[in-house]
N, CA, C and O of each residue as an XYZ file, in Angstrom:
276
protein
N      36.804     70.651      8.237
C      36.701     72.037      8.655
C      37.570     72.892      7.726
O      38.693     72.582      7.329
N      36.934     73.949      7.453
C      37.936     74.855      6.655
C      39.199     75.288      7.505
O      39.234     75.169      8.730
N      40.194     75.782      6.770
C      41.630     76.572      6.443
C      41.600     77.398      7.720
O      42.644     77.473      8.367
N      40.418     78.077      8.184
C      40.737     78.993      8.630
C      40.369     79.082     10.115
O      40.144     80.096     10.777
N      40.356     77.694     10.521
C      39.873     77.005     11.467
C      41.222     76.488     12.087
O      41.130     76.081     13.245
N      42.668     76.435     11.397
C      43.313     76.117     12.231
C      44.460     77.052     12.755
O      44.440     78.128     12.158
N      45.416     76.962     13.659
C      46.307     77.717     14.316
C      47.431     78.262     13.666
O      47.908     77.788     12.635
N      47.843     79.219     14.237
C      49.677     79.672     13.190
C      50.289     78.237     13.782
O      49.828     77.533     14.681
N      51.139     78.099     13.205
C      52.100     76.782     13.875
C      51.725     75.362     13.420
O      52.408     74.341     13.341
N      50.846     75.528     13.232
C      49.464     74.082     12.708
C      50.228     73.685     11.445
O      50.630     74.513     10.627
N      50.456     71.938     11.305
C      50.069     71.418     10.030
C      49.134     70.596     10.064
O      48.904     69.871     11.031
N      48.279     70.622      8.670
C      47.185     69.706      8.701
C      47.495     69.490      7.112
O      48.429     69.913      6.430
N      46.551     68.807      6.827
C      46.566     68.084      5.118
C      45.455     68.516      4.414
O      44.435     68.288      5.065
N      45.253     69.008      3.427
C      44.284     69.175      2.557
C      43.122     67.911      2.376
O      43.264     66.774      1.926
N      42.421     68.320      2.695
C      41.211     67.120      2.479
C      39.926     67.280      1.480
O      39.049     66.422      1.380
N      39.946     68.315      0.874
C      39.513     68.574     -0.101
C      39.099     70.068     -0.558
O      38.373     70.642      0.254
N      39.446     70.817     -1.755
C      39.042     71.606     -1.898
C      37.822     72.183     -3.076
O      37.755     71.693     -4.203
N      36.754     73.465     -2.522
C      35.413     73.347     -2.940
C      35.516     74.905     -3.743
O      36.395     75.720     -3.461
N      34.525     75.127     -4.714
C      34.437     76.201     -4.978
C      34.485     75.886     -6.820
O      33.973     74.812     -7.137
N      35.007     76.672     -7.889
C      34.581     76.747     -9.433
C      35.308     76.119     -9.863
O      36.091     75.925     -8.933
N      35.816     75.367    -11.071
C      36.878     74.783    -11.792
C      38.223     75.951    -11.686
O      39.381     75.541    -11.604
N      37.923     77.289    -11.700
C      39.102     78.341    -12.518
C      39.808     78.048    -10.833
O      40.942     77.648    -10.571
N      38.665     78.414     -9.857
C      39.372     78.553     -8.694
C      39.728     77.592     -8.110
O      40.239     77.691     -6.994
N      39.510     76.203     -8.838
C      40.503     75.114     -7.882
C      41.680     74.909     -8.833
O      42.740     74.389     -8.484
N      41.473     75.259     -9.791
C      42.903     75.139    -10.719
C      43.588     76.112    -10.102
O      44.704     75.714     -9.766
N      43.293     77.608     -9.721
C      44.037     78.350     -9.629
C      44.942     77.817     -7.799
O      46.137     77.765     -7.509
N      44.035     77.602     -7.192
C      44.921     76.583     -6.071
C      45.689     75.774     -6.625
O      46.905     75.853     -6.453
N      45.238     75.021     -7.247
C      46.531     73.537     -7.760
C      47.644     74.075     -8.528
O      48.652     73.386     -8.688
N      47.536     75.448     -9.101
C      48.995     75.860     -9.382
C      49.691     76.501     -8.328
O      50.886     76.719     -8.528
N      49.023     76.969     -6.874
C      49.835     77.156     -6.384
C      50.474     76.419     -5.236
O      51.063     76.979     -4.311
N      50.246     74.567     -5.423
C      50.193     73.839     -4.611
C      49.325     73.091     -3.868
O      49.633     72.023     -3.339
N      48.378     73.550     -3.815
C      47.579     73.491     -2.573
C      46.972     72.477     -3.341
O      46.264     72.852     -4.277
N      47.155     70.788     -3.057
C      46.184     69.837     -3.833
C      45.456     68.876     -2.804
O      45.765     69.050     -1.625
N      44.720     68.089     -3.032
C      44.208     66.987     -1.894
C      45.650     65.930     -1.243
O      46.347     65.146     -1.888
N      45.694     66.141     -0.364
C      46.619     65.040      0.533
C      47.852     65.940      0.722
O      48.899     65.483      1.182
N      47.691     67.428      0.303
C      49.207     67.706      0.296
C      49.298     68.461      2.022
O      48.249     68.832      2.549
N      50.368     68.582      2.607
C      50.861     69.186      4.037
C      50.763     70.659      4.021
O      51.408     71.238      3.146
N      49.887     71.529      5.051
C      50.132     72.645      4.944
C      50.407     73.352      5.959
O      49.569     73.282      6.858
N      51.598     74.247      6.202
C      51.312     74.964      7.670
C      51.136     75.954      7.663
O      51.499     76.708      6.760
N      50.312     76.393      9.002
C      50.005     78.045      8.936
C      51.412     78.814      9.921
O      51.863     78.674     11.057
N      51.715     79.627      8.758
C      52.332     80.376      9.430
C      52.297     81.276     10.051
O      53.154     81.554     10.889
N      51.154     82.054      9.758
C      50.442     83.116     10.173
C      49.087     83.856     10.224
O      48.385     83.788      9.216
N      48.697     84.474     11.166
C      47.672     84.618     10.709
C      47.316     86.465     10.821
O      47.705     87.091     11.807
N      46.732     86.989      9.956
C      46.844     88.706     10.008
C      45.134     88.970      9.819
O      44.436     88.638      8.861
N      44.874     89.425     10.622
C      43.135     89.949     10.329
C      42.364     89.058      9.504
O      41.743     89.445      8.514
N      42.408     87.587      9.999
C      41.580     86.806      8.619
C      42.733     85.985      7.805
O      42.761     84.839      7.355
N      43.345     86.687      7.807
C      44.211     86.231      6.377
C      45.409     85.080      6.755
O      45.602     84.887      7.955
N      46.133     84.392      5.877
C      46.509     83.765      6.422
C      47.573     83.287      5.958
O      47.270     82.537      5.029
N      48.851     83.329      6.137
C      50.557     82.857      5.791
C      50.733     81.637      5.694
O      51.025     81.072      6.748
N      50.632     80.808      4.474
C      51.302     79.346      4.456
C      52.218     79.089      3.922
O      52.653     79.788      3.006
N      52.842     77.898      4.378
C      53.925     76.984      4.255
C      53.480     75.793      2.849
O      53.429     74.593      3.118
N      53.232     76.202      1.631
C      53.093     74.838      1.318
C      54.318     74.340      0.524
O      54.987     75.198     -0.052
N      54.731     72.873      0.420
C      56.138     72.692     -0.314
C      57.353     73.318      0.206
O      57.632     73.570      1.378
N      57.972     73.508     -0.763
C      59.016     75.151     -0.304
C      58.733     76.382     -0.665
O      59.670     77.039     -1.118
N      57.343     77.044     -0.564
C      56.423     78.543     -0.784
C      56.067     79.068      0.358
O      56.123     78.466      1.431
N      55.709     80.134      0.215
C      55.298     81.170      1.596
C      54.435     81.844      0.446
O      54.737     82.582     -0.491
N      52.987     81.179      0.987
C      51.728     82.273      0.263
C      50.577     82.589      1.321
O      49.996     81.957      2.204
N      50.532     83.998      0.748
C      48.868     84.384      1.427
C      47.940     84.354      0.625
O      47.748     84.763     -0.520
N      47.172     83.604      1.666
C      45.430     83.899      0.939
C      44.802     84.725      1.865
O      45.113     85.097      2.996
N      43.690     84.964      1.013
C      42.389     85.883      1.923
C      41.686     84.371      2.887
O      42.118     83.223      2.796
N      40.856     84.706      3.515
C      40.185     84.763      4.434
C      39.141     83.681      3.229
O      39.313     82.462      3.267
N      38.254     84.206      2.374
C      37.130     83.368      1.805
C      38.164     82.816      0.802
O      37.382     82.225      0.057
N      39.555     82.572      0.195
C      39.795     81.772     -0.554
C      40.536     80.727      0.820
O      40.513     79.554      0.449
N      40.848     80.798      1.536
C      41.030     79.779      2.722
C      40.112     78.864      3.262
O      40.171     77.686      3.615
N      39.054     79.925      3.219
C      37.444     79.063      3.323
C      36.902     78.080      2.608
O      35.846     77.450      2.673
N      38.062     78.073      1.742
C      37.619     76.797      0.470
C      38.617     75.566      0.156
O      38.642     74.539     -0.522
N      39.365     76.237      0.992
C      40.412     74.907      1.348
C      39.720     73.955      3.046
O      39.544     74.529      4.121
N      39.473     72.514      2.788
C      39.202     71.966      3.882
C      39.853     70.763      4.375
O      39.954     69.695      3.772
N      40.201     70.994      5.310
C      41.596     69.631      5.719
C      40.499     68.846      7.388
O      40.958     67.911      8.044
């Protein structure tokens, strides 16, 4: 299930992510790889506050949609 399917407070694990070469590279620099831990920290109209590593990033709503744990 996609990213945006789970709760503020939630960790789950990356289970794979879908979408162009630029845009999964551009995830893997900011962490976000297969098997890695992520929590939601928040969630704002769609959008969504994570925990990955030691980072605090937002994504939109359809780049979350392409993360699936």
């Amino acid at each position: 299930m996609p990213l945006t399917m789970a709760k503020p407070g939630e960790t789950v694990t990356i289970r794979k992510i879908t979408g162009r070469d630029e845009i999964r590279q551009h995830l893997a620099e900011l962490g976000f790889v297969v098997d890695e831990s992520v929590t939601v920290v928040n969630e704002l109209a769609g959008n969504l506050i994570l925990q990955v590593k030691d980072s605090r990033i937002a994504l939109d709503r359809t780049m979350a949609n392409r993360i699936l744990i």
